[in-house]
C-alpha positions as CSV (number, residue, x, y, z in Angstrom):
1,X,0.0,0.0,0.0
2,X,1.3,3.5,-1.2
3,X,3.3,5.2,1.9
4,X,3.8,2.3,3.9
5,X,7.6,1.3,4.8
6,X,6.8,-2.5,4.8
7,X,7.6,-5.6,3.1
8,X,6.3,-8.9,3.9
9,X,6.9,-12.3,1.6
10,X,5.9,-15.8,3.8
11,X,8.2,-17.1,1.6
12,X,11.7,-14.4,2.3
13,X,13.5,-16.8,4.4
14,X,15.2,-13.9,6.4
15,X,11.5,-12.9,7.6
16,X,10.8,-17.0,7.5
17,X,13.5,-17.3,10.8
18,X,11.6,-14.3,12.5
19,X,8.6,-13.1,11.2
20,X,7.6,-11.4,14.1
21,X,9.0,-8.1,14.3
22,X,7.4,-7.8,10.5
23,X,4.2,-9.2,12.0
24,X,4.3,-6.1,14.3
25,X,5.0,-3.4,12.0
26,X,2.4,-5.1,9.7
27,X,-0.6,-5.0,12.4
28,X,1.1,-1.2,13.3
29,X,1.0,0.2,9.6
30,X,-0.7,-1.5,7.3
31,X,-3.5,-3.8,8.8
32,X,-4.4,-4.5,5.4
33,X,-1.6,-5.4,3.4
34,X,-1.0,-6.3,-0.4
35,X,1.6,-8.2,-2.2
36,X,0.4,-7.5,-5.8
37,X,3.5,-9.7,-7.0
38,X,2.3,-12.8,-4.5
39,X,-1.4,-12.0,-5.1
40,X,-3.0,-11.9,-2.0
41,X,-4.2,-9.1,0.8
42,X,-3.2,-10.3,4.2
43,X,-5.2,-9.6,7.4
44,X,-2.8,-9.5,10.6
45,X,-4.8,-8.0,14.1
46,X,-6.8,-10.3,16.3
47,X,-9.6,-8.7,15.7
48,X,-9.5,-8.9,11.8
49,X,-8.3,-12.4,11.6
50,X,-10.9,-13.7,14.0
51,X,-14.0,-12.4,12.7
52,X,-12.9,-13.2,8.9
53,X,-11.8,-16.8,10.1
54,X,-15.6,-17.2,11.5
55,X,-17.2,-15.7,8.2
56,X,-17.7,-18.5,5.9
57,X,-19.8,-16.4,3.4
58,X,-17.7,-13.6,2.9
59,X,-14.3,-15.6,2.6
60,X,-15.2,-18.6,1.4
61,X,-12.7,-21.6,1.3
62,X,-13.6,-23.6,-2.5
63,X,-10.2,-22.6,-3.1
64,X,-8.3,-24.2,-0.1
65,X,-6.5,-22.6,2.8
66,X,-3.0,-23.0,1.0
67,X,-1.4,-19.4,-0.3
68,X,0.9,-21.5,-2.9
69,X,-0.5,-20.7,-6.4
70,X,-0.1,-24.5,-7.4
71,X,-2.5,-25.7,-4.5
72,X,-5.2,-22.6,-4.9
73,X,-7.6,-23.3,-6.9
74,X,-10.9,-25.3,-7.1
75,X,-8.5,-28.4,-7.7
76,X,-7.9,-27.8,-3.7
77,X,-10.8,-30.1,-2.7
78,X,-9.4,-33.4,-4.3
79,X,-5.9,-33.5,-1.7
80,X,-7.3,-31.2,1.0
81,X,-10.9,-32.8,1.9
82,X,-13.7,-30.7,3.5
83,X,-11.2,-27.8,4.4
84,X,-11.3,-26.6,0.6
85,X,-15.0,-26.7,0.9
86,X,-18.1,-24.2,2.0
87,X,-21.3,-25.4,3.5
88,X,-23.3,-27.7,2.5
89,X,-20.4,-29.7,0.9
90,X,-18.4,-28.7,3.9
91,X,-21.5,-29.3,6.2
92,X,-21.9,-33.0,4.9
93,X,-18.4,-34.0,4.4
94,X,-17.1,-32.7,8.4
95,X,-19.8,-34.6,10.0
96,X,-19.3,-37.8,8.3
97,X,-15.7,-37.8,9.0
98,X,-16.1,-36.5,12.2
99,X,-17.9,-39.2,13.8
100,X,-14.4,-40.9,14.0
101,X,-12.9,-37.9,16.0
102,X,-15.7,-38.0,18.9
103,X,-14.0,-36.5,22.5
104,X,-14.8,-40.3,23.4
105,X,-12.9,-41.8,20.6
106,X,-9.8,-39.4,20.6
107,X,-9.5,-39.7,24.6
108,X,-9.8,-43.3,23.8
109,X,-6.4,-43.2,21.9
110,X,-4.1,-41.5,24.8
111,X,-3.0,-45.3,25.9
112,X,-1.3,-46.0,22.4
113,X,-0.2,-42.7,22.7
114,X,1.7,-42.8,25.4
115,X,2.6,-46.2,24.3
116,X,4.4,-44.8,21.0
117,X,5.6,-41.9,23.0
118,X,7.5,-44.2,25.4
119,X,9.4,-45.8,22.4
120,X,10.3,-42.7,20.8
121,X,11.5,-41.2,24.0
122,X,13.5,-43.8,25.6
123,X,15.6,-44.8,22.3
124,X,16.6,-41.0,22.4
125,X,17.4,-41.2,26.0
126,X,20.2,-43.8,25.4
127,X,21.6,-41.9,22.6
128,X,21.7,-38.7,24.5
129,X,22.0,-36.7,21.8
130,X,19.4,-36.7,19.0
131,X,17.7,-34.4,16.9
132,X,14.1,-33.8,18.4
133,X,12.3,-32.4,15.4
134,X,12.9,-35.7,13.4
135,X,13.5,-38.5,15.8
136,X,10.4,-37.2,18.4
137,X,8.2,-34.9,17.1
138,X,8.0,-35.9,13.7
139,X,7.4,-39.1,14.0
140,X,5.0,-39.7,17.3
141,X,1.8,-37.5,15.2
142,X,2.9,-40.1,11.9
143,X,3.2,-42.9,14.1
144,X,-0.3,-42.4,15.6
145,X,-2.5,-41.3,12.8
146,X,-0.3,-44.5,10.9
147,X,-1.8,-46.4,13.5
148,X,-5.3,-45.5,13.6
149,X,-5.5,-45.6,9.3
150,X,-3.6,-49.0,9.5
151,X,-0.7,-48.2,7.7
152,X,1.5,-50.7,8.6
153,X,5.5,-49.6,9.9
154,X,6.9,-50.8,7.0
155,X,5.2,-48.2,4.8
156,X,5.5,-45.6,7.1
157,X,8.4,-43.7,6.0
158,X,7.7,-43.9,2.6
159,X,4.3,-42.3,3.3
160,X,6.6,-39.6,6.0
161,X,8.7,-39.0,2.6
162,X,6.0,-38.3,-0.2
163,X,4.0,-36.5,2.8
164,X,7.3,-33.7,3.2
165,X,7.6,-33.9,-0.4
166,X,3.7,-32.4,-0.7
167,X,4.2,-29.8,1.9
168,X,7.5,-28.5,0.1
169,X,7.7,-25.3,-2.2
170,X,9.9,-23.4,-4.3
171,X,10.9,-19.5,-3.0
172,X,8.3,-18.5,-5.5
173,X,5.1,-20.5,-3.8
174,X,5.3,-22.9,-7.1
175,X,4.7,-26.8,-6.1
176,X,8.0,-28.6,-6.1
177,X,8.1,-31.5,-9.1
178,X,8.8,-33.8,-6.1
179,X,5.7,-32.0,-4.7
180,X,3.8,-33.5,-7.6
181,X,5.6,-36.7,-7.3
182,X,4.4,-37.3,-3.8
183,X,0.6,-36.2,-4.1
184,X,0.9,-38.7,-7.2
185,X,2.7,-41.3,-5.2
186,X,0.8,-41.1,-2.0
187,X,-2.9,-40.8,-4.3
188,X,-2.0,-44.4,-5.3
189,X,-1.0,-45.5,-2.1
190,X,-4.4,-44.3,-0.6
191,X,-6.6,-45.6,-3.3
192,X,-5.0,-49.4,-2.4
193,X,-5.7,-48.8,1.5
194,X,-9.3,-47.9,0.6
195,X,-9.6,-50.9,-2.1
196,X,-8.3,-53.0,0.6
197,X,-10.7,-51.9,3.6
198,X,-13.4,-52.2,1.2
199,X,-12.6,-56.0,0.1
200,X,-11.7,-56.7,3.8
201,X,-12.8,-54.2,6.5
202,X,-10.8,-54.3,9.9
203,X,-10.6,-52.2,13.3
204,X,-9.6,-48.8,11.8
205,X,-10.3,-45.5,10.6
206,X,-10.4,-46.2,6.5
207,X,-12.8,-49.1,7.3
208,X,-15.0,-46.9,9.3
209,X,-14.8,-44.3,6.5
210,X,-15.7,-46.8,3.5
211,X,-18.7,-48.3,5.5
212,X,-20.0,-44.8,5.4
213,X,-22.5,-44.9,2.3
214,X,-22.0,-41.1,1.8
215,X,-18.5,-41.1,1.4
216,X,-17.0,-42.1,-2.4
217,X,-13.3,-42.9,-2.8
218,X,-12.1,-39.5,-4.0
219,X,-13.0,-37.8,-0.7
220,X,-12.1,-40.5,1.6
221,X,-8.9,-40.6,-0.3
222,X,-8.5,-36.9,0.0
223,X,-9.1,-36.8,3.7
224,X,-6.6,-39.2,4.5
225,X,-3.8,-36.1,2.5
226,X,-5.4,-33.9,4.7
227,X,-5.1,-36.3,7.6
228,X,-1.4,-37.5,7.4
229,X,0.0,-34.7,5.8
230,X,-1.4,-31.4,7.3
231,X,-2.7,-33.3,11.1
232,X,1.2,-34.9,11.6
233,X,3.1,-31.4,10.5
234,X,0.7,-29.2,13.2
235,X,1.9,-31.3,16.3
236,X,5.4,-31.6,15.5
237,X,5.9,-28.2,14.9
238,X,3.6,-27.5,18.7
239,X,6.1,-30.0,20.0
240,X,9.1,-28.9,18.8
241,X,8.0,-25.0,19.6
242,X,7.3,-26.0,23.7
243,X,10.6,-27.9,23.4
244,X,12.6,-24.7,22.1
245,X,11.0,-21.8,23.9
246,X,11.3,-23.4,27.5
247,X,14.7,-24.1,26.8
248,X,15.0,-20.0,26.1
249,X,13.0,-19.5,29.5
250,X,14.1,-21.2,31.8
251,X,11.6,-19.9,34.8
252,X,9.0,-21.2,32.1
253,X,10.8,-24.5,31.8
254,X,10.9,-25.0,35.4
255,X,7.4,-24.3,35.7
256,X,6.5,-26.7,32.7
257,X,9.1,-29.6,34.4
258,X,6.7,-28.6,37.3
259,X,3.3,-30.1,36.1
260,X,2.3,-26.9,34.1
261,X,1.6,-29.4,30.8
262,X,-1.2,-28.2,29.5
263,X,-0.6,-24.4,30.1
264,X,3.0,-25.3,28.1
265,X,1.0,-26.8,24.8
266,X,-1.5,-23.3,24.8
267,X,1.1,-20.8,25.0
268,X,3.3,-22.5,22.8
269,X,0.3,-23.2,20.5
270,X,-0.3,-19.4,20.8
271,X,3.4,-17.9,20.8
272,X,4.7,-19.7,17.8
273,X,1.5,-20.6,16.1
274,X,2.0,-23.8,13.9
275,X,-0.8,-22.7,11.2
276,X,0.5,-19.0,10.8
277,X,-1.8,-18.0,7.9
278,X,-5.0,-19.7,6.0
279,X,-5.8,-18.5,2.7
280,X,-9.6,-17.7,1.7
281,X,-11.7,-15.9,-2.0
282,X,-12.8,-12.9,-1.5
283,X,-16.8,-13.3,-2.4
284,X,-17.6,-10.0,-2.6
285,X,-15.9,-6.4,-3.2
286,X,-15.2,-5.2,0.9
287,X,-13.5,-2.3,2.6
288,X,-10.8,-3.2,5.0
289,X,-8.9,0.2,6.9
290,X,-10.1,2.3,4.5
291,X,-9.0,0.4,0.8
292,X,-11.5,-1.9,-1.6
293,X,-10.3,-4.9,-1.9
294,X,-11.9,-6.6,-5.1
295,X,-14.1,-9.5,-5.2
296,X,-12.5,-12.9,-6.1
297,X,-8.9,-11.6,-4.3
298,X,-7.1,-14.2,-2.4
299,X,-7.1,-12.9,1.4
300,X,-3.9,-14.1,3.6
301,X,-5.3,-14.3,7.6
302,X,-2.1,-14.2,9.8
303,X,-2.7,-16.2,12.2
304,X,0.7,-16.1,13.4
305,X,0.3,-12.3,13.6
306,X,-3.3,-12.2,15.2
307,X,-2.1,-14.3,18.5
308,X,0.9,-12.1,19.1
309,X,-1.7,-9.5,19.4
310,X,-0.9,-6.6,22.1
311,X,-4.6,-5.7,21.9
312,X,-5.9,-9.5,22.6
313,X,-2.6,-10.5,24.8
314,X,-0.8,-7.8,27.3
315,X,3.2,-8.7,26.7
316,X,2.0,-10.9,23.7
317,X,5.6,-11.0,23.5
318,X,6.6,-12.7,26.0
319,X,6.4,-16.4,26.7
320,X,4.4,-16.9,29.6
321,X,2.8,-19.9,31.2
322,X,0.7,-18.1,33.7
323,X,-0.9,-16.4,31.0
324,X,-4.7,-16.5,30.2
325,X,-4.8,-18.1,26.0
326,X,-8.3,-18.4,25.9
327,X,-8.3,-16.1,22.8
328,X,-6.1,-18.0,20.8
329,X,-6.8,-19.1,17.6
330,X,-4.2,-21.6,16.8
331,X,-6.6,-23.7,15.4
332,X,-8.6,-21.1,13.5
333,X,-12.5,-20.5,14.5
334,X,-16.1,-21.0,13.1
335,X,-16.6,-24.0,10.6
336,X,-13.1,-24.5,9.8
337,X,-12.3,-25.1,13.4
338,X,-9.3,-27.7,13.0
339,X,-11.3,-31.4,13.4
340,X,-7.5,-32.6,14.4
341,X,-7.1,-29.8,17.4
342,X,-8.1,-32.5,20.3
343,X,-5.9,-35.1,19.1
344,X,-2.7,-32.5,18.2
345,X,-2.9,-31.3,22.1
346,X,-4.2,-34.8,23.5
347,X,-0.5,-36.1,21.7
348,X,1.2,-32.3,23.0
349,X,0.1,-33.4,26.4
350,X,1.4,-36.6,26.7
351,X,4.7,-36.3,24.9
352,X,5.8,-33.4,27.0
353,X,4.6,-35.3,29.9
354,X,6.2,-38.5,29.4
355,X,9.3,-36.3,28.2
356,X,9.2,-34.4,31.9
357,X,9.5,-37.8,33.4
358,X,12.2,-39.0,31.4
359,X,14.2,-36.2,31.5
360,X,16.0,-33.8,33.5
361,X,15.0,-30.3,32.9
362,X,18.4,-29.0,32.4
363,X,18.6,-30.0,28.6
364,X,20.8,-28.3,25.9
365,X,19.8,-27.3,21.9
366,X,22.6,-26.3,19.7
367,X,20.7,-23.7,18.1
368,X,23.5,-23.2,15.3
369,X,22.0,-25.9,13.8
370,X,18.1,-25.9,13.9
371,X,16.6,-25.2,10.4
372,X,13.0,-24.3,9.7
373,X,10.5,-25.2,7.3
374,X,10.2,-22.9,4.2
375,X,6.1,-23.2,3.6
376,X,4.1,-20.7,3.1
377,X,1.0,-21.8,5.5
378,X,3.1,-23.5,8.1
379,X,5.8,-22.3,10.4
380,X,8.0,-24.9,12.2
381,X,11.2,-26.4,13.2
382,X,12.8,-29.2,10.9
383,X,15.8,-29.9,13.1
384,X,16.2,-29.4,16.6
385,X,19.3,-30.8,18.0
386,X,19.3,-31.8,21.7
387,X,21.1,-33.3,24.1
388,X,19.6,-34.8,27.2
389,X,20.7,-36.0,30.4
390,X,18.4,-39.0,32.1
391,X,15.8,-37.5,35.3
């Protein structure tokens, strides 16, 4: 916008490492922001990104929530499920695959949970040193929703591989050709799962879909990209953010090592927001802080932005426990809510509290050597190396 001394790109890696002194001067100066080379207006205060979030008729989401010109479109729908839908697709499609994401069912799965959590952690106890992004937190959320599709461990990297391969971009939000390559590769592998269940149903989630008579193949297929691509990469990027920032706060770590759990997973969900921004179209021309922005524009809500707040959070700066996250919207808000927020913070919880127990509190990262993701919708660590010391 004409006069404004700010430049934002989700994709500059120098603002990627630290977005949030742009985020700032963004919600500061220019509250509505356009990048007419990137092609979207971006929304960054609370108050903006919470009431367009809940406004399904206004922003709609047929394109998909992904800002990467090779995922937006109405094509979004066939590798991103219900979330690249409005009501009464949306409508139909949530509440059929919801019924396998009850509060009973997903409360249900803390026990294997735990179980996997146990594994992960006690093979990187007796190494000591280990990277937590990819030998913890990347694979407990793969491991589970692995375990509750029936993929079986033998597969499971492969479908960890083409999965990173999806969620990968090029500096100029173009879909990697190994991008294509996985969606391509992991479409097939779906399609057999479902095949499968269908010939021979068993005790998990694909057969539960397939017996559901308004569900075809294409969208059970394209919840399960949504499922194991988008639901692993939220909670290892929550896990590996509570692991980081309590190692760079120590009072905070000492109060998480303490039995403050769940207060660790909400501000960490809320201070370095996995999801920082969800794309949506622009139904209709609107005014936003005084400039028309035209119908059919791609709107960017910074999530990431909104929950570092002042006017929502006092010291939205600071990490802080103690604090009251109630606001947050780390998992967006109205229709959209994320189905998978229950089960990313059942899996926070239990991780970070097996991880207390296992642990002693006084653990090292070699932050020379962390490296983040470079995708546009997601923020998150890729490699975290740690060294621990047994509790």
């Amino acid at each position: 916008m004409g006069g404004v001394d700010v430049v934002y790109s989700p994709y500059d890696p120098a603002i990627n490492d630290d977005p949030y002194p742009v985020y700032a001067r963004l919600r500061a100066q220019a509250p509505l922001y356009h990048n007419p080379d990137l092609g979207f207006w971006a929304l960054s205060r609370h108050a903006d990104v919470s009431a367009a979030l809940a406004d399904n008729v206004l922003l709609s989401s047929d394109h998909g929530p992904l800002l990467d010109p090779g995922a937006w479109g109405r094509h979004a729908r066939r590798f991103l499920s219900f979330v690249a839908m409005d009501p009464p697709e949306h409508t139909r499609m949530r509440a059929a695959v919801s019924r396998g994401f009850t509060p009973r069912r997903v409360a249900a799965l803390e026990p294997m949970i735990r179980q996997i959590v146990r594994g992960h952690i006690e093979r990187a106890v007796e190494r000591g040193t280990f990277d937590f992004a990819r030998d913890l937190a990347a694979r407990l959320p793969l491991d589970v929703i692995s375990e509750l599709v029936g993929v079986p461990p033998s597969e499971r990297a492969n479908v960890r591989r083409d999965s990173s391969f999806v969620l990968a971009y090029d500096p100029e939000g173009q879909m990697s050709e190994e991008g294509v390559k996985g969606i391509v590769s992991l479409g097939g592998y779906y399609r057999s799962i479902v095949a499968e269940r269908r010939a021979t149903p068993r005790d998990d989630l694909v057969s539960a879909l397939v017996a559901d008579d308004e569900l075809t193949d294409d969208e059970v297929v394209a919840f399960l990209f949504l499922l194991i691509g988008a639901g692993a990469e939220t909670t290892t990027h929550l896990l590996c953010a509570a692991w980081y920032w309590a190692w760079r706060n120590p009072g905070q770590r000492a109060a998480a090592f303490a039995g403050a759990i769940e207060p660790w997973v909400e501000e960490s969900l809320r201070y370095d927001t996995p999801a920082h921004g969800i794309a949506r179209r622009l139904t209709r021309e609107t005014e936003w802080h005084g400039a028309r922005v035209p119908a059919d524009s791609k709107v960017w809500l910074l999530i990431g932005a909104a929950n570092r707040d002042e006017a929502a959070f006092p010291d939205a700066g600071v990490y802080d426990l103690g604090r009251d996250t109630a606001r947050a919207i780390s998992f967006g808000a109205g229709r959209h809510y994320c189905l998978g927020g229950p089960l990313a913070r059942l899996e926070g919880r239990v991780a970070l509290e097996e991880l207390t127990k296992a642990v002693s509190p006084g653990y090292d990262i070699d932050h020379t050597r962390i490296r983040r993701t470079a995708h546009g919708n997601v923020r998150g660590m890729v490699s975290l190396p740690t060294t621990v010391k047994p509790a």
